[in-house]
MARMI-568110 format. One record per atom (N, C-alpha, C): residue number from 0; residue in three letters; atom name; x, y, z. Coordinates in steps of 0.2 Angstrom, whole numbers. Layout:
BEGIN
NUM,ALA,CA,X,Y,Z $
...
END
This chain:
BEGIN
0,UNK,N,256,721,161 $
0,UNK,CA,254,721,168 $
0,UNK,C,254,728,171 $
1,UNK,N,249,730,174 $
1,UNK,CA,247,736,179 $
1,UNK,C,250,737,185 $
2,UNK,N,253,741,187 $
2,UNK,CA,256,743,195 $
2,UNK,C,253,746,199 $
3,UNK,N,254,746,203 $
3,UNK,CA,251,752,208 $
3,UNK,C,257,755,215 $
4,UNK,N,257,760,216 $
4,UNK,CA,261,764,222 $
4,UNK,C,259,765,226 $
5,UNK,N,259,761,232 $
5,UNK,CA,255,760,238 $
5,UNK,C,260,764,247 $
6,UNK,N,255,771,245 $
6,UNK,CA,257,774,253 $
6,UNK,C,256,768,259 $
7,UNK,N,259,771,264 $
7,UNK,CA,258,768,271 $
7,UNK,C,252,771,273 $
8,UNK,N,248,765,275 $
8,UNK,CA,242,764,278 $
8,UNK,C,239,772,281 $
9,UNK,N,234,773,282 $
9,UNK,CA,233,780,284 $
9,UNK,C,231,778,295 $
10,UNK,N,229,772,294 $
10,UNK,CA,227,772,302 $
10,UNK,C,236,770,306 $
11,UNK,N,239,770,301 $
11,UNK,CA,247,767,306 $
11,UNK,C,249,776,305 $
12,UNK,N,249,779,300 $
12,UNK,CA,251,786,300 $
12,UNK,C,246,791,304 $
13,UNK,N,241,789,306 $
13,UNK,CA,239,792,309 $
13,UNK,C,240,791,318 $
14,UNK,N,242,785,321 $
14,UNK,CA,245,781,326 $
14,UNK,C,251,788,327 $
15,UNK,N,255,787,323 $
15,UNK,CA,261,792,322 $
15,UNK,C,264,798,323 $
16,UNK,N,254,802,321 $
16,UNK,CA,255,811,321 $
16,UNK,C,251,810,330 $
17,UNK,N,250,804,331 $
17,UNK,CA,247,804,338 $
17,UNK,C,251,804,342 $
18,UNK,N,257,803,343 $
18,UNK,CA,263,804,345 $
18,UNK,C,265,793,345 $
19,UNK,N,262,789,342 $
19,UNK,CA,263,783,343 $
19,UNK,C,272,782,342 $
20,UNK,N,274,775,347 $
20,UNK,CA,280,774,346 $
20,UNK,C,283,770,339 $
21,UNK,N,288,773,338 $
21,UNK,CA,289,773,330 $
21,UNK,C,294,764,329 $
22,UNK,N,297,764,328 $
22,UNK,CA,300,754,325 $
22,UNK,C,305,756,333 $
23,UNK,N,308,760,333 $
23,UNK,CA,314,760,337 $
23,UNK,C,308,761,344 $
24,UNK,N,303,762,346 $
24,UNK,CA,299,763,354 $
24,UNK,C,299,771,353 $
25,UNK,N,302,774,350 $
25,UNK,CA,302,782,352 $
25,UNK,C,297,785,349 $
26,UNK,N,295,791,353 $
26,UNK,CA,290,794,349 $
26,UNK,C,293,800,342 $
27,UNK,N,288,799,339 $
27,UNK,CA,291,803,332 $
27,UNK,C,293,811,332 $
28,UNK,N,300,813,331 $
28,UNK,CA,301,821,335 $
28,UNK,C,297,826,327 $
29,UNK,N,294,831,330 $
29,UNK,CA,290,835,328 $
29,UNK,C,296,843,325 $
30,UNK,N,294,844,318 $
30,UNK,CA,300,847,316 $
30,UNK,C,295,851,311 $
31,UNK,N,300,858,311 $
31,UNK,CA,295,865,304 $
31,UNK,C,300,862,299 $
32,UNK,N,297,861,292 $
32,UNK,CA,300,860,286 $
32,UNK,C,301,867,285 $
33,UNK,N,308,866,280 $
33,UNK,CA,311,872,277 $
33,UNK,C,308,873,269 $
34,UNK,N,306,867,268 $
34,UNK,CA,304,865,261 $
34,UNK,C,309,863,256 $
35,UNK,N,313,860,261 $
35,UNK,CA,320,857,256 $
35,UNK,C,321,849,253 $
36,UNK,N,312,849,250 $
36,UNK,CA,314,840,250 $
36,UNK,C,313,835,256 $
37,UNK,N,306,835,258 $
37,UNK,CA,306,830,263 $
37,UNK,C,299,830,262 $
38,UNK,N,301,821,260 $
38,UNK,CA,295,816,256 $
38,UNK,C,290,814,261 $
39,UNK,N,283,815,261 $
39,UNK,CA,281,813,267 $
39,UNK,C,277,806,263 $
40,UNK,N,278,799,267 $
40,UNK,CA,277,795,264 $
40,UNK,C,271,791,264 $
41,UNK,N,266,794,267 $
41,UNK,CA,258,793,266 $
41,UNK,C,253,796,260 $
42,UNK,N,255,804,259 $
42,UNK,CA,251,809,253 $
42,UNK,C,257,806,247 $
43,UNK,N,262,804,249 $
43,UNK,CA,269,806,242 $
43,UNK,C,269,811,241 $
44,UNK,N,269,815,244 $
44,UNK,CA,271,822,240 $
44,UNK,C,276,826,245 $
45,UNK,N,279,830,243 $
45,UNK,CA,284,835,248 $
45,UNK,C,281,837,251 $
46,UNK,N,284,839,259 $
46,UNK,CA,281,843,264 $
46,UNK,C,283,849,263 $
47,UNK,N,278,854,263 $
47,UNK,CA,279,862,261 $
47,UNK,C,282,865,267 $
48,UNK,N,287,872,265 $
48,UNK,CA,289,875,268 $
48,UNK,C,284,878,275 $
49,UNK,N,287,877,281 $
49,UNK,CA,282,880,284 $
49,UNK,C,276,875,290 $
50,UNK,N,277,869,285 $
50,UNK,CA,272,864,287 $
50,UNK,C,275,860,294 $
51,UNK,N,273,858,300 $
51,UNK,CA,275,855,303 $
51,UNK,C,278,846,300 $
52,UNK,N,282,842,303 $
52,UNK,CA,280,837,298 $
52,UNK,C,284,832,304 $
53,UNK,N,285,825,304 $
53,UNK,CA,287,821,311 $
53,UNK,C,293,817,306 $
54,UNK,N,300,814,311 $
54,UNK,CA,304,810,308 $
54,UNK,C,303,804,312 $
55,UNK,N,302,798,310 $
55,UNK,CA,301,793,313 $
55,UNK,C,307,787,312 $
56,UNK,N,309,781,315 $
56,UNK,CA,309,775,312 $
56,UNK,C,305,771,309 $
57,UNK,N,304,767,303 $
57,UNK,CA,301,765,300 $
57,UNK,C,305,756,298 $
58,UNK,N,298,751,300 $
58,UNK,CA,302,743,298 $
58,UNK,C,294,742,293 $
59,UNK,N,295,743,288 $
59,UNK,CA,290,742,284 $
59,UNK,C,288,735,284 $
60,UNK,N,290,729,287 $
60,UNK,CA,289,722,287 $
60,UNK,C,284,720,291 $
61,UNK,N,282,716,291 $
61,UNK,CA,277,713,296 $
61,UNK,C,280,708,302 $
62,UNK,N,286,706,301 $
62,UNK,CA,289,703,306 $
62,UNK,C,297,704,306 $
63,UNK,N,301,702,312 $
63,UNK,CA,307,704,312 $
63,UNK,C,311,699,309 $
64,UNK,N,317,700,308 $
64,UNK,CA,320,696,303 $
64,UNK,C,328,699,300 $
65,UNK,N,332,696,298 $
65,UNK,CA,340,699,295 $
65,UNK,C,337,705,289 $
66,UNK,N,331,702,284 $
66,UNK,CA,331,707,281 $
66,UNK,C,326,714,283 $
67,UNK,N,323,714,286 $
67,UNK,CA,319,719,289 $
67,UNK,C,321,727,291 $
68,UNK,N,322,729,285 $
68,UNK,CA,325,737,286 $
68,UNK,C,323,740,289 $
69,UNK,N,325,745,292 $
69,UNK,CA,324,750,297 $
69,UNK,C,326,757,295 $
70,UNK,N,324,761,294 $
70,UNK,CA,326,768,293 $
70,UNK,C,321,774,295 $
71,UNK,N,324,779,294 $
71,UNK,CA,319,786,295 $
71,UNK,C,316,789,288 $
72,UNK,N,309,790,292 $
72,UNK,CA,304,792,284 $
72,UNK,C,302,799,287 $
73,UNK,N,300,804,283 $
73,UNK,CA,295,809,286 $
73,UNK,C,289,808,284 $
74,UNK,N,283,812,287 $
74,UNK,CA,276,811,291 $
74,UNK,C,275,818,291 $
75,UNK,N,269,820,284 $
75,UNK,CA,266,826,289 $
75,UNK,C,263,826,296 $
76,UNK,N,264,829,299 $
76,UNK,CA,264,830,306 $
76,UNK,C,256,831,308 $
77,UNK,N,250,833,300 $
77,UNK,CA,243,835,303 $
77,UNK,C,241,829,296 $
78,UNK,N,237,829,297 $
78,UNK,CA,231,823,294 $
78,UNK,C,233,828,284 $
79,UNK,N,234,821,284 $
79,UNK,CA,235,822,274 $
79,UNK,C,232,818,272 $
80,UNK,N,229,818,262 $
80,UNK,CA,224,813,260 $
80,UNK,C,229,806,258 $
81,UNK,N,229,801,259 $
81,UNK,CA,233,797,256 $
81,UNK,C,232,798,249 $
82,UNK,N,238,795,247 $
82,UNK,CA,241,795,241 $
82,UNK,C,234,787,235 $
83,UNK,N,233,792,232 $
83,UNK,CA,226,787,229 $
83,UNK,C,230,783,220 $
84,UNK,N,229,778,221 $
84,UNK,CA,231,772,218 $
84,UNK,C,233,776,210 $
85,UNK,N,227,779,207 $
85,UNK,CA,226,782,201 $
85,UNK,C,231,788,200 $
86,UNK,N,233,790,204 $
86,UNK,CA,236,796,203 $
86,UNK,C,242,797,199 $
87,UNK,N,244,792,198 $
87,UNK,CA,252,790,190 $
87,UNK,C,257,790,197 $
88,UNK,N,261,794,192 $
88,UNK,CA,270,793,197 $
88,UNK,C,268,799,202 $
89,UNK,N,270,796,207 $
89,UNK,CA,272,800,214 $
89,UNK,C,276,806,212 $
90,UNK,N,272,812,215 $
90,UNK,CA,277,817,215 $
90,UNK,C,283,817,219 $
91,UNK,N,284,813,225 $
91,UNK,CA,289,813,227 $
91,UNK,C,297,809,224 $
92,UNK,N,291,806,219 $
92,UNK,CA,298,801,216 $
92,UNK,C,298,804,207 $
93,UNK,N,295,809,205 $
93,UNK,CA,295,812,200 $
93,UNK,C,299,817,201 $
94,UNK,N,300,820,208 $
94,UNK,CA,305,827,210 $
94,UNK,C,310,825,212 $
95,UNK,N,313,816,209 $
95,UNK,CA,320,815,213 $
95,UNK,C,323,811,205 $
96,UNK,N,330,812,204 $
96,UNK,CA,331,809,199 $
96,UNK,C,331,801,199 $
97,UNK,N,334,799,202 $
97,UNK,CA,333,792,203 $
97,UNK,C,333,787,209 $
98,UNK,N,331,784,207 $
98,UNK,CA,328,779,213 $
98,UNK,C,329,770,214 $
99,UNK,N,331,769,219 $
99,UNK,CA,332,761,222 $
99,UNK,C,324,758,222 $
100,UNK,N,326,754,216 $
100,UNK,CA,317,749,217 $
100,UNK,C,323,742,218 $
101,UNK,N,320,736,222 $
101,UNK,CA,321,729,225 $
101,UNK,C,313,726,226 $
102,UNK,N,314,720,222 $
102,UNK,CA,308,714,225 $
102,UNK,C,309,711,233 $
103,UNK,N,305,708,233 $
103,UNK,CA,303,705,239 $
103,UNK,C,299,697,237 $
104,UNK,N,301,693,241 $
104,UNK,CA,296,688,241 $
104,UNK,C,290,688,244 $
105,UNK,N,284,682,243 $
105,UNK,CA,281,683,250 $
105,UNK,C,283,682,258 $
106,UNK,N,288,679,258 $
106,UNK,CA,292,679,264 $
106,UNK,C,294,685,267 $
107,UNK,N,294,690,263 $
107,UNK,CA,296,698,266 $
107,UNK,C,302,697,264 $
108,UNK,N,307,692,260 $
108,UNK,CA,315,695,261 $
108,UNK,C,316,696,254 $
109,UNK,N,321,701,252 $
109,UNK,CA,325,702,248 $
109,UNK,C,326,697,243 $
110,UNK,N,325,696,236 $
110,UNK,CA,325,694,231 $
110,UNK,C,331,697,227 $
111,UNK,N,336,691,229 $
111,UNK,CA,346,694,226 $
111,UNK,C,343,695,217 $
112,UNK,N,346,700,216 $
112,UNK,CA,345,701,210 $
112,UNK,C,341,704,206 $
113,UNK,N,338,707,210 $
113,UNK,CA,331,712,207 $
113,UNK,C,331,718,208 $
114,UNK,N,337,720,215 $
114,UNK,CA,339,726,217 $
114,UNK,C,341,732,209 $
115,UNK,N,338,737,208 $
115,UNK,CA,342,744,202 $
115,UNK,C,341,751,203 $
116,UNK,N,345,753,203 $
116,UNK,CA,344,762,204 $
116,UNK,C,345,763,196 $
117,UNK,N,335,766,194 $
117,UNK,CA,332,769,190 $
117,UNK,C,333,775,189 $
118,UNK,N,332,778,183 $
118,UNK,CA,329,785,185 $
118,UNK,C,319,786,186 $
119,UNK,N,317,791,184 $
119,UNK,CA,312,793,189 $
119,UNK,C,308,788,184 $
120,UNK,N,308,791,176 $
120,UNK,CA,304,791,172 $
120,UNK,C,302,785,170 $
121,UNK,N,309,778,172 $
121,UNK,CA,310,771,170 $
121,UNK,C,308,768,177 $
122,UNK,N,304,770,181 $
122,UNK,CA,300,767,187 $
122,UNK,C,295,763,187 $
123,UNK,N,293,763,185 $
123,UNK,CA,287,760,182 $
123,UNK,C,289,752,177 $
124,UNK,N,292,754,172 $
124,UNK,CA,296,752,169 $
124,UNK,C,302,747,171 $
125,UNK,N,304,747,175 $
125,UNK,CA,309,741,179 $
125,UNK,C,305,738,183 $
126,UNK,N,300,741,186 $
126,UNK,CA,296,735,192 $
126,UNK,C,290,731,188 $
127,UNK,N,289,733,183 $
127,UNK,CA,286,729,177 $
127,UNK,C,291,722,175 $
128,UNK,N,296,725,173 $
128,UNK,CA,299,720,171 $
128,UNK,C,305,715,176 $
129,UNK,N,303,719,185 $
129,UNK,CA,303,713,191 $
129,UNK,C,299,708,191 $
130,UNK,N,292,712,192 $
130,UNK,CA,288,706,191 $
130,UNK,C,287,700,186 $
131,UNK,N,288,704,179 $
131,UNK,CA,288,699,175 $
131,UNK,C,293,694,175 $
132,UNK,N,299,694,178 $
132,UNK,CA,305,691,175 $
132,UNK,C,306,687,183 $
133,UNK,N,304,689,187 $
133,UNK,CA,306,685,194 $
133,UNK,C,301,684,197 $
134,UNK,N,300,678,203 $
134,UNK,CA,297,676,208 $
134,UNK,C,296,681,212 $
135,UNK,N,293,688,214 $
135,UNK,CA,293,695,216 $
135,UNK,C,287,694,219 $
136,UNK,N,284,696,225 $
136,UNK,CA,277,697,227 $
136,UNK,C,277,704,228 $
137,UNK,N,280,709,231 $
137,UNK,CA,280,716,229 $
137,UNK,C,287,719,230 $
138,UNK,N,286,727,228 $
138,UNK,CA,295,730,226 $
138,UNK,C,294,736,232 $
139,UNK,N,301,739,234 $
139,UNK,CA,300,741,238 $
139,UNK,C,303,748,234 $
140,UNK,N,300,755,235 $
140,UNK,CA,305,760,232 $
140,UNK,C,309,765,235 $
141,UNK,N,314,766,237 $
141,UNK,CA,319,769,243 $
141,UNK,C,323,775,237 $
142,UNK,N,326,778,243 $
142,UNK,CA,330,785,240 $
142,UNK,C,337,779,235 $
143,UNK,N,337,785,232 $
143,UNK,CA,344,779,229 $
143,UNK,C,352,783,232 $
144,UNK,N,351,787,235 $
144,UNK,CA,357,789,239 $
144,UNK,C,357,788,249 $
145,UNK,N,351,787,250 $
145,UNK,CA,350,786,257 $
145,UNK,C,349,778,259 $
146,UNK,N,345,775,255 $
146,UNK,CA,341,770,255 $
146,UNK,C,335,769,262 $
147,UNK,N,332,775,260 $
147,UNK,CA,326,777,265 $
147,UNK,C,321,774,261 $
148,UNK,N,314,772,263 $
148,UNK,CA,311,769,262 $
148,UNK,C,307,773,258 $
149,UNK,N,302,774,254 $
149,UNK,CA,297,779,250 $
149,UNK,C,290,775,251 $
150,UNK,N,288,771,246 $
150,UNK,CA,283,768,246 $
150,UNK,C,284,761,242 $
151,UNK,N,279,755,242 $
151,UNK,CA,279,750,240 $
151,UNK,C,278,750,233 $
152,UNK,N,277,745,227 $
152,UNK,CA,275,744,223 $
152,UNK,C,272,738,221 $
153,UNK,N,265,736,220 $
153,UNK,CA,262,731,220 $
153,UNK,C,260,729,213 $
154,UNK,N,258,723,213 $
154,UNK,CA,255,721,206 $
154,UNK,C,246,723,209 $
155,UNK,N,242,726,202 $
155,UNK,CA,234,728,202 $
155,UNK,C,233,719,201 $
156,UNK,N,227,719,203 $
156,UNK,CA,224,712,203 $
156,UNK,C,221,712,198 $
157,UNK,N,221,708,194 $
157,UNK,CA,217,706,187 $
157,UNK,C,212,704,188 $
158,UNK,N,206,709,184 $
158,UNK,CA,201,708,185 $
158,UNK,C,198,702,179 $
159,UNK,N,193,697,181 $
159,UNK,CA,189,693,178 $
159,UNK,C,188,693,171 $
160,UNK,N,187,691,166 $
160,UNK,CA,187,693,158 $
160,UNK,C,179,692,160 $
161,UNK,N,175,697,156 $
161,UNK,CA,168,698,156 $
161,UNK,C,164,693,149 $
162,UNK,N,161,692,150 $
162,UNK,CA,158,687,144 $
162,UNK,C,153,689,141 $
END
């Protein structure tokens, strides 16, 4: 089975460096990184010392609900390339030792029992054997010490066998 690591939309992060009101109504406060490790979660990549970059609220769900997390994520602050499907393991999640991955159904909630804090390199490798082993429609991947949100991980759609 193939995976894929799916940034936040580029038209919602763009909404955001606009000054758009963040999950909580606030607008996103606007900060110089130090360069100390803050994941911005549309490129996946760290934001460079020096770079402006936004903290927001984020409910990655589509509707409200007991499970619908809410936490703060960082945002470059100016236009970045989304994070492209092909590009293997996220550097942000390749430069942190370990990481919280949990399913989801299609209902948006939380799938008891599929919750694990991996290391970086068995990433891919545990949400493979989520999907395979449980009723999972996607995995979410968060900090394994804050449990802030990173980015999603979905199943690649299988493509048709060619004749």
């Amino acid at each position: 089975m193939d995976i894929q690591f799916t940034a936040l939309e580029t038209d919602l992060v763009e909404n955001f460096q606009r000054g758009g009101a963040d999950a909580n109504g606030q607008t996103p406060e606007r900060c110089i990184s130090d360069g100390s490790g803050l994941p911005c979660r549309h490129c996946l990549r760290e934001i460079e010392a020096g770079a402006a970059y936004l903290i927001l609220a984020l409910r990655p769900f589509p509707d409200l609900h007991p499970y619908a997390e809410l936490g703060p994520i960082f945002l470059h602050a100016e236009s970045c390339p989304k994070y492209q499907i092909n590009d293997g393991l996220p550097e942000i999640l390749a430069n942190r030792p370990l990481a919280l991955i949990k399913g989801y159904g299609a209902d948006n909630r939380i799938k008891y029992g599929t919750g694990r804090i991996v290391e970086a390199a068995d990433i891919s490798a545990g949400a493979t054997d989520i999907f395979l082993t449980t009723d999972v429609a996607y995995i979410h991947v968060r900090s394994a010490t804050n449990n802030c949100y990173t980015c999603r991980i979905d199943r690649v759609p299988s493509q048709p066998e060619r004749l």
